[in-house]
C-alpha beads as a LAMMPS data file, in Angstrom:
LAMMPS data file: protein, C-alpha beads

102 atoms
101 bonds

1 atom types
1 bond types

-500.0 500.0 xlo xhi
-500.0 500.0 ylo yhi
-500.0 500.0 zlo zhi

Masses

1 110.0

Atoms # bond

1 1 1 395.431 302.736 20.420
2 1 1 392.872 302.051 23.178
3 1 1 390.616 305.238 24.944
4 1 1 391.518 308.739 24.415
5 1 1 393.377 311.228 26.344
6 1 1 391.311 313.565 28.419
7 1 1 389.598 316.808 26.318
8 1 1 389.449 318.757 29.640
9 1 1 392.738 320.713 31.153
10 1 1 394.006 318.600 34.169
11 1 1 397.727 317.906 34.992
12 1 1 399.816 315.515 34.096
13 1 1 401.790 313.178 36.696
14 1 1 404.304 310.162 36.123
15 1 1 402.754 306.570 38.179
16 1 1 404.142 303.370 38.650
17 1 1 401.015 301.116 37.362
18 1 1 402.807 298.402 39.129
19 1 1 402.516 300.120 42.442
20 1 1 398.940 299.668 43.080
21 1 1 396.791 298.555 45.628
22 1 1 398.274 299.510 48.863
23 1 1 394.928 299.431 50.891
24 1 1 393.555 295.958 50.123
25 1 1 392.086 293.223 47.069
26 1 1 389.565 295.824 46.360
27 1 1 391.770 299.011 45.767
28 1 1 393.002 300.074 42.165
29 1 1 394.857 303.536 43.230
30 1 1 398.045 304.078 42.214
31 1 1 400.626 305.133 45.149
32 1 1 404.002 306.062 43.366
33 1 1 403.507 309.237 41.851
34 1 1 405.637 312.192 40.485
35 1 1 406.282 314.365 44.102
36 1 1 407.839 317.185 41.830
37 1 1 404.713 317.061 39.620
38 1 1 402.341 316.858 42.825
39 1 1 404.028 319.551 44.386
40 1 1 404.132 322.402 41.119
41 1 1 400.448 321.557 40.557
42 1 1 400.035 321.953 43.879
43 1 1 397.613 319.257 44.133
44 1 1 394.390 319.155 46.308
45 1 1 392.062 316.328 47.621
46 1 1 389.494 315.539 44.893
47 1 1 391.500 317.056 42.190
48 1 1 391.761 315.565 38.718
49 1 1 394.771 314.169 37.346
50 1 1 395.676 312.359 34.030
51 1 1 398.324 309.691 36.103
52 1 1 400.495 308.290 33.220
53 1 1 403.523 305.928 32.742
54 1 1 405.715 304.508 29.885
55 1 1 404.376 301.384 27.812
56 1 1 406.302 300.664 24.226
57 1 1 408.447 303.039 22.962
58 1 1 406.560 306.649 21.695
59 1 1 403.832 305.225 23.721
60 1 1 402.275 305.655 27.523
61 1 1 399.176 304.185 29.360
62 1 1 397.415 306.182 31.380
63 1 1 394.152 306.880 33.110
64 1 1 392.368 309.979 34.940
65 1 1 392.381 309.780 38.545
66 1 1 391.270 311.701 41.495
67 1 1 394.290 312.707 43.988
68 1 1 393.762 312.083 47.317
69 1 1 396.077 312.256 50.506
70 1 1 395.467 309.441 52.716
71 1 1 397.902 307.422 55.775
72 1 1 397.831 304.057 55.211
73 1 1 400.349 302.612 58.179
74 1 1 403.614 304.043 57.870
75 1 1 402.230 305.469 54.506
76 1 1 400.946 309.359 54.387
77 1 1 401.045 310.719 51.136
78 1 1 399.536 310.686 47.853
79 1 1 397.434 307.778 45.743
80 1 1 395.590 308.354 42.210
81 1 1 392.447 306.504 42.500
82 1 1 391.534 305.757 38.428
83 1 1 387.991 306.717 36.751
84 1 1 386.241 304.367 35.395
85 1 1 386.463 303.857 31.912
86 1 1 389.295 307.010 30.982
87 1 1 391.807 304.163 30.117
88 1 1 394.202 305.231 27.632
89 1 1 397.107 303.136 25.233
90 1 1 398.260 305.292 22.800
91 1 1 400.736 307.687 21.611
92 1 1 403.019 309.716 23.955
93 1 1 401.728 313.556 23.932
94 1 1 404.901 315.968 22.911
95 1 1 404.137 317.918 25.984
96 1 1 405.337 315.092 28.134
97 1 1 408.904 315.418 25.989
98 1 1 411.932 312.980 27.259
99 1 1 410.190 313.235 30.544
100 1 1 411.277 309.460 31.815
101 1 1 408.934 309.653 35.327
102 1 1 409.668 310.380 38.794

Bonds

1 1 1 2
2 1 2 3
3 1 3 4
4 1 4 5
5 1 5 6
6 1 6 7
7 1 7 8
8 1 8 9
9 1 9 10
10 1 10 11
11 1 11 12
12 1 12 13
13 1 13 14
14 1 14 15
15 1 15 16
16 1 16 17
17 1 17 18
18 1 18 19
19 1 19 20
20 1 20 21
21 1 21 22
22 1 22 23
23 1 23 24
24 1 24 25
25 1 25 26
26 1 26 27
27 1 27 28
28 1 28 29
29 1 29 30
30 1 30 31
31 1 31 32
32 1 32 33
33 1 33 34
34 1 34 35
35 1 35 36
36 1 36 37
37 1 37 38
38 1 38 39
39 1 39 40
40 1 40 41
41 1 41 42
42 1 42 43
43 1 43 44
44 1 44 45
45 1 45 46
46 1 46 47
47 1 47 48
48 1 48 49
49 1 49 50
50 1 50 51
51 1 51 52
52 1 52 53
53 1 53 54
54 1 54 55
55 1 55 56
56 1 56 57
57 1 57 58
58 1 58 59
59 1 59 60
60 1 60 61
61 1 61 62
62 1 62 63
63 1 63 64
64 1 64 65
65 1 65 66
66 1 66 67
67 1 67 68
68 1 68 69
69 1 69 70
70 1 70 71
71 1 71 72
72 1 72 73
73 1 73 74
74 1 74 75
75 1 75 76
76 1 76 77
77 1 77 78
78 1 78 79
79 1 79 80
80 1 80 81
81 1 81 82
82 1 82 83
83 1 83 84
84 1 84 85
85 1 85 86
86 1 86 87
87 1 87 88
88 1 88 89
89 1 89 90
90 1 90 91
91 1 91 92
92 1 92 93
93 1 93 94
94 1 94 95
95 1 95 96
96 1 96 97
97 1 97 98
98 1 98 99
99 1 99 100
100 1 100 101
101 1 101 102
């Protein structure tokens, strides 16, 4: 198990860690999220997120993020931009169920 999952209430939302980086070298976010998810939270610019996806089975990696909605070419929608150090590899939550991602 690497990190911990975060202590403070915050949704959780399904990302592709392989779609990342949309915007250039420099950019980390992550761009394919969970649109159900986003829209029940509903989410708002600057909000926190815990953006999560499957790793080996029982398992997920995941990070905290900020939501943002930005238009990047023919791209408007939303990206997950990770904070620093709130890297987690560890044990799938039972909240999260048979939940399999967006």
């Amino acid at each position: 198990m690497e990190g911990h999952l975060p202590t403070q209430a915050m949704p959780f939302v399904w990302g592709d860690f392989n779609a990342r980086g949309w915007a250039g070298d420099d950019d980390t976010s992550i761009y394919a999220l969970d649109r159900d998810a986003i829209a029940a939270i509903p989410a708002k610019n600057g909000m926190l997120a815990f953006v999560w996806d499957h790793d080996d089975p029982g398992t997920i990696l995941g990070c905290v993020a900020i939501l943002q909605h930005v238009t990047l070419g023919a791209f408007t929608g939303w990206r997950a931009e990770p904070v620093a150090d709130s890297f987690y590899r560890g044990p799938k939550p039972a909240h999260l169920g048979d939940r399999l991602g967006a």
